[in-house]
VOBA-1610 file (N, C-alpha, C; in pm, whole numbers, padded with zeros to 5 digits, always signed):
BEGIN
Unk+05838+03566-06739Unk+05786+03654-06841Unk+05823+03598-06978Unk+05687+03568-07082Unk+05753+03517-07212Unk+05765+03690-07248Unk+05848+03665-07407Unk+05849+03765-07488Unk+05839+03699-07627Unk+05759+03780-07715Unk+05751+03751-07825Unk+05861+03828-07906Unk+05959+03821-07974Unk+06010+03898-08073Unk+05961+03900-08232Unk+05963+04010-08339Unk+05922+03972-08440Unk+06000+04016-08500Unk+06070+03893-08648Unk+06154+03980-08760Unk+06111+04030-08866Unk+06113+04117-08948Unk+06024+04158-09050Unk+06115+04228-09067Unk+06087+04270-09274Unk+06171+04327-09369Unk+06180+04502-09305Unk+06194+04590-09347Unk+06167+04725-09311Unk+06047+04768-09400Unk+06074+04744-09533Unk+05902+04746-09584Unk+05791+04725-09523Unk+05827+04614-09411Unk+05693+04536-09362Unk+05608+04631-09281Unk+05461+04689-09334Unk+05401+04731-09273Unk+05389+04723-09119Unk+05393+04719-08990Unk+05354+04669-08915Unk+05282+04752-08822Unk+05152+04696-08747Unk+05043+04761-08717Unk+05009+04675-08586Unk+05000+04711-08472Unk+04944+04633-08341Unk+04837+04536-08429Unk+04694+04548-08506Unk+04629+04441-08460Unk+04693+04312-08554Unk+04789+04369-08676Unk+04900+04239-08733Unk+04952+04185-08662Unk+04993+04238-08537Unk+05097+04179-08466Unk+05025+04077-08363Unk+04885+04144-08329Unk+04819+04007-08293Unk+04745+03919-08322Unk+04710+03932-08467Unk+04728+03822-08517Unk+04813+03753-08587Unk+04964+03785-08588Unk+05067+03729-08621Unk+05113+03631-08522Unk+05103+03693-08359Unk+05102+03667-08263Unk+05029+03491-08192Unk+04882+03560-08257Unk+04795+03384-08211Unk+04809+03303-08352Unk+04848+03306-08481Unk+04884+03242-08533Unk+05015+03176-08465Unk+05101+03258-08472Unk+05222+03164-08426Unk+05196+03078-08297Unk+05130+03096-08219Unk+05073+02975-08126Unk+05048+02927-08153Unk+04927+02918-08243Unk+04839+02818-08315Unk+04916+02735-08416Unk+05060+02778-08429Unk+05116+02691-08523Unk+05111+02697-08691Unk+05037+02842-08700Unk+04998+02861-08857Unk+05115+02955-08888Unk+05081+02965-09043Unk+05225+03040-09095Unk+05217+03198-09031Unk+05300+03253-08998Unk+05325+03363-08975Unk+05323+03498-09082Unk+05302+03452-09211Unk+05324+03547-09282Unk+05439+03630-09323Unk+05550+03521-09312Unk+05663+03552-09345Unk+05780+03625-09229Unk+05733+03650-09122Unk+05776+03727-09019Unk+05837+03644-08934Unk+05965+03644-08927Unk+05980+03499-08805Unk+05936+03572-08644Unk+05894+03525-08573Unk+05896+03487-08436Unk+05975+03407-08388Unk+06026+03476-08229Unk+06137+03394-08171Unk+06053+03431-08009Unk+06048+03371-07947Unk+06001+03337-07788Unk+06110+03333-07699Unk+06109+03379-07582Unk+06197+03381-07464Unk+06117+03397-07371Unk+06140+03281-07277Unk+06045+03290-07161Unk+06221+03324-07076Unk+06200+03421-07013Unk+06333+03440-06959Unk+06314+03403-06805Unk+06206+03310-06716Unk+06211+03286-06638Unk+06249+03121-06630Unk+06173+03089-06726Unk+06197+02944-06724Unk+06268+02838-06856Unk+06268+02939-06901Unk+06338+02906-07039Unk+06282+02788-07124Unk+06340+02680-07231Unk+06307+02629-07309Unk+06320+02630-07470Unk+06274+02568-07551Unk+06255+02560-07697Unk+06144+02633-07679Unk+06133+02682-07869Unk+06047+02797-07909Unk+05912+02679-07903Unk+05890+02532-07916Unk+05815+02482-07933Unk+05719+02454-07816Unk+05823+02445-07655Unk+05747+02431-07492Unk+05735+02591-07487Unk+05768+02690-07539Unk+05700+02811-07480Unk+05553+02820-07571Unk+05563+02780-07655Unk+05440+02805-07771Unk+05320+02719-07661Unk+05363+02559-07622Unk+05266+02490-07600Unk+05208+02548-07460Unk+05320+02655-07356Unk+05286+02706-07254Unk+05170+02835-07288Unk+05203+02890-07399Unk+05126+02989-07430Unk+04980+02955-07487Unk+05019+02837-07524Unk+04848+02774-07573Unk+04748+02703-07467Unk+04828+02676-07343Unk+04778+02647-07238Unk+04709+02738-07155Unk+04746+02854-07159Unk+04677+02999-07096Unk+04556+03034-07174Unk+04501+03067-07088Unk+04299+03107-07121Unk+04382+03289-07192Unk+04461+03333-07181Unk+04463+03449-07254Unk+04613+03477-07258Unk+04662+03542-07394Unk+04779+03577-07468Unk+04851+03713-07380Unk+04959+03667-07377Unk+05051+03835-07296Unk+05023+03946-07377Unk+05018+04042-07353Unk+04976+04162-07367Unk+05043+04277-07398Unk+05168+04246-07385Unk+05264+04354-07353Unk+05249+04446-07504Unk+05386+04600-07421Unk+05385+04659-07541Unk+05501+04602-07694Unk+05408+04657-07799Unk+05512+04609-07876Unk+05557+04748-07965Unk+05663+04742-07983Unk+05776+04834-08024Unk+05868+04825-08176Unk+05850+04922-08201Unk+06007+04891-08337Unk+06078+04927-08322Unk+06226+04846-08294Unk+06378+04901-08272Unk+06446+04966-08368Unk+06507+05066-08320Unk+06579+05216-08361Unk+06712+05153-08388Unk+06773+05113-08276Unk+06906+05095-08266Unk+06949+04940-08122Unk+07001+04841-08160Unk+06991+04743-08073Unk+07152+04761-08006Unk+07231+04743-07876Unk+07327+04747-07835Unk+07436+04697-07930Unk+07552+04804-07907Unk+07713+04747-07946Unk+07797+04790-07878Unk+07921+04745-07924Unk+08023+04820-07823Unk+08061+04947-07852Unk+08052+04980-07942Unk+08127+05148-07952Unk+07959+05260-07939Unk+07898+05218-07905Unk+07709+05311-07909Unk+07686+05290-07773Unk+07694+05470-07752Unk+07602+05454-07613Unk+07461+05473-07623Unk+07352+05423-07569Unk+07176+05459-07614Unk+07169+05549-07481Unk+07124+05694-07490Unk+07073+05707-07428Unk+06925+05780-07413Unk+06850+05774-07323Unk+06723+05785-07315Unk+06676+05898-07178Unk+06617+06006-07227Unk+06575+06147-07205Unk+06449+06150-07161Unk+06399+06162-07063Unk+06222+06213-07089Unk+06243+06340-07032Unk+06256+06432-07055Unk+06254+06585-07058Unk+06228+06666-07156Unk+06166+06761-07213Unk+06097+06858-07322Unk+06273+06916-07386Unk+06366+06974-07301Unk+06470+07039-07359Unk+06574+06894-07396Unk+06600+06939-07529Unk+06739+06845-07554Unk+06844+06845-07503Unk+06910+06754-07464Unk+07025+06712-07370Unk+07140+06807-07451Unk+07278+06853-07346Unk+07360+06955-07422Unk+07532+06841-07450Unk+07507+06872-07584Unk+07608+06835-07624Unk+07790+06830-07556Unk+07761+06943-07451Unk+07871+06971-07374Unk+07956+06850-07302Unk+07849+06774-07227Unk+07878+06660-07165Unk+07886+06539-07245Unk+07888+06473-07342Unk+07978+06454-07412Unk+08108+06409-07457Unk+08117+06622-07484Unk+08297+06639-07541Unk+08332+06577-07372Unk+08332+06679-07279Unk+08367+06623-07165Unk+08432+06497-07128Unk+08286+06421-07155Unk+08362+06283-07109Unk+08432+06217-07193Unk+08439+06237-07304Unk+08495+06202-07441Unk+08668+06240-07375Unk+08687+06378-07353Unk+08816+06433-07332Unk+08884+06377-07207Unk+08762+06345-07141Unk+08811+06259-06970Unk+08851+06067-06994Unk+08806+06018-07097Unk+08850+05923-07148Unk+08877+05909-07260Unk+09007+05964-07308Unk+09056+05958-07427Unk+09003+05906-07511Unk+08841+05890-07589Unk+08863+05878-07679Unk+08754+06024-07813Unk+08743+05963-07909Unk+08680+06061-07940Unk+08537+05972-08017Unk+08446+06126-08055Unk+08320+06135-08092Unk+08342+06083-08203Unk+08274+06022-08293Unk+08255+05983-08433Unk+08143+06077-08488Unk+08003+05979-08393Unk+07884+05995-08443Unk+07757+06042-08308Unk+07673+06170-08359Unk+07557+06139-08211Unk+07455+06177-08301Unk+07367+06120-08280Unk+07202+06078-08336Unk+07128+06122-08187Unk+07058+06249-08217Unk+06923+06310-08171Unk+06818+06272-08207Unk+06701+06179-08160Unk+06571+06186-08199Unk+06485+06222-08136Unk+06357+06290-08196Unk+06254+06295-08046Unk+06213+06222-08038Unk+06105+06225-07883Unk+06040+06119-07870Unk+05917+06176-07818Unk+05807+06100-07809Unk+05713+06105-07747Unk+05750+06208-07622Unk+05848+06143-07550Unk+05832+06208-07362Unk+05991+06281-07383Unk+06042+06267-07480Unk+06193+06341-07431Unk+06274+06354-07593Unk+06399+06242-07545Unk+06490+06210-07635Unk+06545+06084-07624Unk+06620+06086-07754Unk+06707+05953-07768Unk+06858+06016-07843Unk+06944+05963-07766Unk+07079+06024-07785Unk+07147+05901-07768Unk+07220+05909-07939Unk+07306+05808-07955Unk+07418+05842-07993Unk+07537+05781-07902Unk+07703+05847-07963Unk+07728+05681-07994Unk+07836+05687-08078Unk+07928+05637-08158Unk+08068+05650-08100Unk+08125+05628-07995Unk+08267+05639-07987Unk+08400+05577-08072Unk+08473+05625-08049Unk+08610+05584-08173Unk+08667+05474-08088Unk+08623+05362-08006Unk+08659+05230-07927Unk+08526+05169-07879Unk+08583+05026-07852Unk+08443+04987-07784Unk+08481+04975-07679Unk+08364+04960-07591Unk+08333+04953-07442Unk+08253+04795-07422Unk+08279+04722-07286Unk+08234+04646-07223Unk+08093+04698-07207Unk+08009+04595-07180Unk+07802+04635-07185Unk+07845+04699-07049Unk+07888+04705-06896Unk+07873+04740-06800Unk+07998+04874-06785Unk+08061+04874-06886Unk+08149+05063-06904Unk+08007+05141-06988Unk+07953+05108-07039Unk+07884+05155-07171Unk+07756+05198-07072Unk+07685+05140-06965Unk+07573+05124-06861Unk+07659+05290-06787Unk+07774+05265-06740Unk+07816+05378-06649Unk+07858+05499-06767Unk+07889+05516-06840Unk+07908+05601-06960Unk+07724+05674-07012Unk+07710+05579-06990Unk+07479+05616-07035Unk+07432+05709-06911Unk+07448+05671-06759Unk+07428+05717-06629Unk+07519+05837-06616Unk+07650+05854-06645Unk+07709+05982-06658Unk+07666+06101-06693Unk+07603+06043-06867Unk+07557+06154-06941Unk+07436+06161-06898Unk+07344+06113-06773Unk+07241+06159-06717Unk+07096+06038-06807Unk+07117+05972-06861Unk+06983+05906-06925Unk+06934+05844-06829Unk+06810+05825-06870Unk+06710+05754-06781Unk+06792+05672-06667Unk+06780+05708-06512Unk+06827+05609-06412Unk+06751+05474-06383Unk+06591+05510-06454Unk+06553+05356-06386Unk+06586+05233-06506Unk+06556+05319-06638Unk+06675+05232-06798Unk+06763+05173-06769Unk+06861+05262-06668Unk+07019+05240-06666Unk+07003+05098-06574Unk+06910+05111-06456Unk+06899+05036-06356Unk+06866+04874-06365Unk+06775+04877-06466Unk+06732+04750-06540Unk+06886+04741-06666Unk+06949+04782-06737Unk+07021+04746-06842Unk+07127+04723-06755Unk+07169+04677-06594Unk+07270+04697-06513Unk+07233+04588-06476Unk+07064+04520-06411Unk+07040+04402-06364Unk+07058+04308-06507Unk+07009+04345-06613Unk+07031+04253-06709Unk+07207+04197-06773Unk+07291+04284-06750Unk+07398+04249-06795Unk+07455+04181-06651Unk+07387+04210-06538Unk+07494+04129-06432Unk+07423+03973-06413Unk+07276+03957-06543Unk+07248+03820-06499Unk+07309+03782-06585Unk+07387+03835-06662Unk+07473+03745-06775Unk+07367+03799-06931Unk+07269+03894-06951Unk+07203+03856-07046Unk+07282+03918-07200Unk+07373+03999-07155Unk+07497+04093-07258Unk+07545+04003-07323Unk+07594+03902-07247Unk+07682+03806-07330Unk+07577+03702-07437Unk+07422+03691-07436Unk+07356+03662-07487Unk+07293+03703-07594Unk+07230+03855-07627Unk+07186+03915-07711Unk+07232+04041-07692Unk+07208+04106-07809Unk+07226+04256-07808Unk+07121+04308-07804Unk+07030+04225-07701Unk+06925+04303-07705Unk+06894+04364-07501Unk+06994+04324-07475Unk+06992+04441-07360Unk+06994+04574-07257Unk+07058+04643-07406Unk+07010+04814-07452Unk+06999+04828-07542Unk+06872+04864-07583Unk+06799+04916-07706Unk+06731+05037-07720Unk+06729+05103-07817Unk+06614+05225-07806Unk+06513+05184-07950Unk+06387+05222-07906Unk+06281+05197-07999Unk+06289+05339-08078Unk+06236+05284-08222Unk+06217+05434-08336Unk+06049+05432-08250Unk+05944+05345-08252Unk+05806+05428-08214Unk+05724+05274-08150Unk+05688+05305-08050Unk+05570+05207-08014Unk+05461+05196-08088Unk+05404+05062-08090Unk+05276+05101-08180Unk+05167+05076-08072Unk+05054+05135-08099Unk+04922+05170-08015Unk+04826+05068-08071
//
């Protein structure tokens, strides 16, 4: 699977059909418009230059969805992710907060499309695979948890912080 990533200012407008043509420019090798692109073929890996020439070799461009990140993994933030109409109760939490000594700082409620996004801040950090069982406690998404569990045991934690993330909004 390649992935395209894109960096852009927060000003930067960004709109699905920019992104694809930000997208076949950067194959094509033309300027991007100021936005860097970074490529990860996470099956077979490589330079940003053999995934470009793999992608120019295909009769058609990946497709996937593209997203703007909310909040990208750390050690003291748990992400967690809700698809249910009622907001998750703060109760569980204090709880586990009080069951492992430490305490709350910060929790960020957003809605979403299908649920929520619930982000704590603890007063220590946590290892990516305490932080995975700390997310599954407080009940977030099990099949999220399930994939952010295969990704840190292929090693990808120690690589980016981009192995739990929550998006502010997909774009259509």
């Amino acid at each position: 699977m390649i992935q395209l990533r894109y960096r852009v200012s927060k000003s930067f407008g960004l709109t699905l059909p920019l992104v694809r043509l930000i997208r076949s420019r950067w194959i094509d090798g033309l300027s991007t418009f100021g936005v860097e692109v970074e490529a990860i073929d996470w099956k077979r890996g490589g330079s940003q230059g053999a995934i470009r020439r793999r992608l120019m070799d295909r009769k058609t461009l990946p497709n996937g969805k593209v997203g703007i990140v909310a909040r990208y993994a750390s050690p003291e933030w748990s992400l967690c992710d809700y698809d249910r109409p009622a907001s998750p109760a703060l109760l569980a939490v204090w709880r586990l907060a009080r069951r492992l000594g430490v305490n709350v700082r910060v929790i960020e409620y957003r809605r979403t499309r299908r649920g929520w996004h619930v982000s704590v801040q603890w007063s220590r950090s946590f290892r990516p695979i305490e932080l995975i069982a700390i997310q599954a406690i407080l009940g977030s998404d099990p099949f999220r948890e399930s994939f952010n569990l295969a990704r840190v045991l292929g090693g990808r934690a120690s690589q980016s912080n981009r192995w739990n993330l929550l998006f502010k909004e997909k774009l259509k």
